[in-house]
C-alpha positions as CSV (number, residue, x, y, z in Angstrom):
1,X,-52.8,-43.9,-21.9
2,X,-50.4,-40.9,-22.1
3,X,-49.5,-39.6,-25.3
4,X,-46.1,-39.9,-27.2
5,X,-44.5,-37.1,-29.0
6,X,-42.8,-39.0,-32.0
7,X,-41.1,-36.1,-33.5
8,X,-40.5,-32.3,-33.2
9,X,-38.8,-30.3,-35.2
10,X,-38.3,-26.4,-35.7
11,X,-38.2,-25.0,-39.6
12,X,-37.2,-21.5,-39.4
13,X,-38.7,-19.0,-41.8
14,X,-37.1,-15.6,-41.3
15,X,-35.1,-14.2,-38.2
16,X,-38.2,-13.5,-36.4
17,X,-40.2,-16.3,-36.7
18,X,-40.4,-20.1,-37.4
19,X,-42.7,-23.1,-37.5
20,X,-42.9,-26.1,-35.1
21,X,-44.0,-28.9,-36.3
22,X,-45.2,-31.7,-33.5
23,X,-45.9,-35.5,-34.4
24,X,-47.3,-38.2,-32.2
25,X,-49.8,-40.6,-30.9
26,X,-52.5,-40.0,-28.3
27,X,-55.9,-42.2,-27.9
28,X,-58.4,-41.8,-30.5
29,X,-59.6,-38.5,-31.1
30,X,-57.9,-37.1,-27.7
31,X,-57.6,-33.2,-27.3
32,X,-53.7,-33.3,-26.5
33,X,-51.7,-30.2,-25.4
34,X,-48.4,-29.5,-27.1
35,X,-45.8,-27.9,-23.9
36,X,-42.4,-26.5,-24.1
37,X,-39.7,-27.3,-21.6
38,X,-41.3,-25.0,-18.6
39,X,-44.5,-26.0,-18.9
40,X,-46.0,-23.2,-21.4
41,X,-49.3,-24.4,-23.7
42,X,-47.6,-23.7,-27.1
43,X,-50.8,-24.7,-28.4
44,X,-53.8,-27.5,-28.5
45,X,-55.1,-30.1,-30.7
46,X,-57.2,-33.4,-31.9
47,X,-56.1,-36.7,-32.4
48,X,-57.6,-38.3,-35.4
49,X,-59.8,-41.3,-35.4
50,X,-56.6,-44.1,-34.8
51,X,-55.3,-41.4,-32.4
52,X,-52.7,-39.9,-34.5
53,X,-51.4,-36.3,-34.6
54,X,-49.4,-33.7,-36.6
55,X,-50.0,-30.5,-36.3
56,X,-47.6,-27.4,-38.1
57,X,-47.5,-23.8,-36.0
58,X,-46.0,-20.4,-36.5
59,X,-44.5,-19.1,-33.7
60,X,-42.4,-16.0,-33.3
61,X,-38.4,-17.6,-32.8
62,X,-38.1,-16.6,-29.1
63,X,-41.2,-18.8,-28.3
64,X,-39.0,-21.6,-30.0
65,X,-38.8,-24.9,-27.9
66,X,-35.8,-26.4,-26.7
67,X,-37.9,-29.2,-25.7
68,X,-41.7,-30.2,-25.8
69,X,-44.2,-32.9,-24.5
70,X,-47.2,-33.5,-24.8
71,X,-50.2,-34.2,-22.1
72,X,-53.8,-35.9,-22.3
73,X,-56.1,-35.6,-19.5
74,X,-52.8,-34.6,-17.1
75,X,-51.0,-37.6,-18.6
76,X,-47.5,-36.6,-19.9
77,X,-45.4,-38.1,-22.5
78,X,-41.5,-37.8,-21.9
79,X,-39.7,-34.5,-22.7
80,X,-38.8,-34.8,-26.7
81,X,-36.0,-32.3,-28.1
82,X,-36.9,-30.2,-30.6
83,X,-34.5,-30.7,-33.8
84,X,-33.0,-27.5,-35.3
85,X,-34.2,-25.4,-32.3
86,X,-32.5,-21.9,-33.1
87,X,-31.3,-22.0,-28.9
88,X,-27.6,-23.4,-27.6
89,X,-30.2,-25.7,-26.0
90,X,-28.5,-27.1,-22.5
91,X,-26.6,-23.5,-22.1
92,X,-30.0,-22.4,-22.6
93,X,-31.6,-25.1,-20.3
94,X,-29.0,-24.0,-17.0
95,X,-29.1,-20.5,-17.6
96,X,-33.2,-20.4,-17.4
97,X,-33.2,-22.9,-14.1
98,X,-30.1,-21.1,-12.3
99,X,-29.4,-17.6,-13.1
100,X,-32.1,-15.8,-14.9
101,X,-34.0,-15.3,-11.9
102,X,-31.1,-13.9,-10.2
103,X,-30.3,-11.4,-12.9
104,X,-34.0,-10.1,-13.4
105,X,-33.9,-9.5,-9.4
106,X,-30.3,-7.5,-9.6
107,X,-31.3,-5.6,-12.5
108,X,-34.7,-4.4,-10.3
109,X,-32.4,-3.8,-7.6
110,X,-30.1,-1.5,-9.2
111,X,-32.9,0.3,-11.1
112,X,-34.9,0.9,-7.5
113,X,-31.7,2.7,-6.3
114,X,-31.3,4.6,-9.4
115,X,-34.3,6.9,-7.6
């Protein structure tokens, strides 16, 4: 069945990096990948024998989630914020879908008539 992220939260350690920790449920033994909100691996891991998981990671703070789920076998749970993210999460969530790819492309543009 798909798995179920119970629980993630974000523990920062120093201004430039943090831990996520990710709890849940999967089948038994099940290799589950933990993704962020755009579909980035953050990283992999085994569900124990009753198909539970917990797993701890350091990560630098600008990987830092705003939101993750999990995915078995291309099974995904639902999207599950991530508690204490360092992020304004939702400003962060419409700037990434509706203007950073317009800024990147302006930026390129000025720089190519810079020449």
């Amino acid at each position: 069945g798909a798995p179920i992220v119970s629980s993630a939260v974000w523990t920062e350690v120093n201004a430039a990096f943090g831990r996520l920790t990710v709890i849940g449920e999967a089948d038994s033994r099940d290799i589950v990948g933990i993704f962020d909100q755009d579909g980035d691996l953050l990283f992999r891991l085994r569900a124990d024998r009753i198909g539970a998981f917990e797993l701890t990671r350091s990560m630098p703070v600008d990987r830092a989630p705003c939101e993750v789920y999990a995915e078995v076998d291309g099974i995904s749970s639902e999207y599950v914020e991530v508690d204490n993210t360092p992020w304004e999460c939702e400003e962060f969530r419409e700037e990434t879908t509706e203007y950073s790819g317009d800024n990147h492309r302006f930026s390129e543009l000025e720089h190519d008539n810079d020449d």
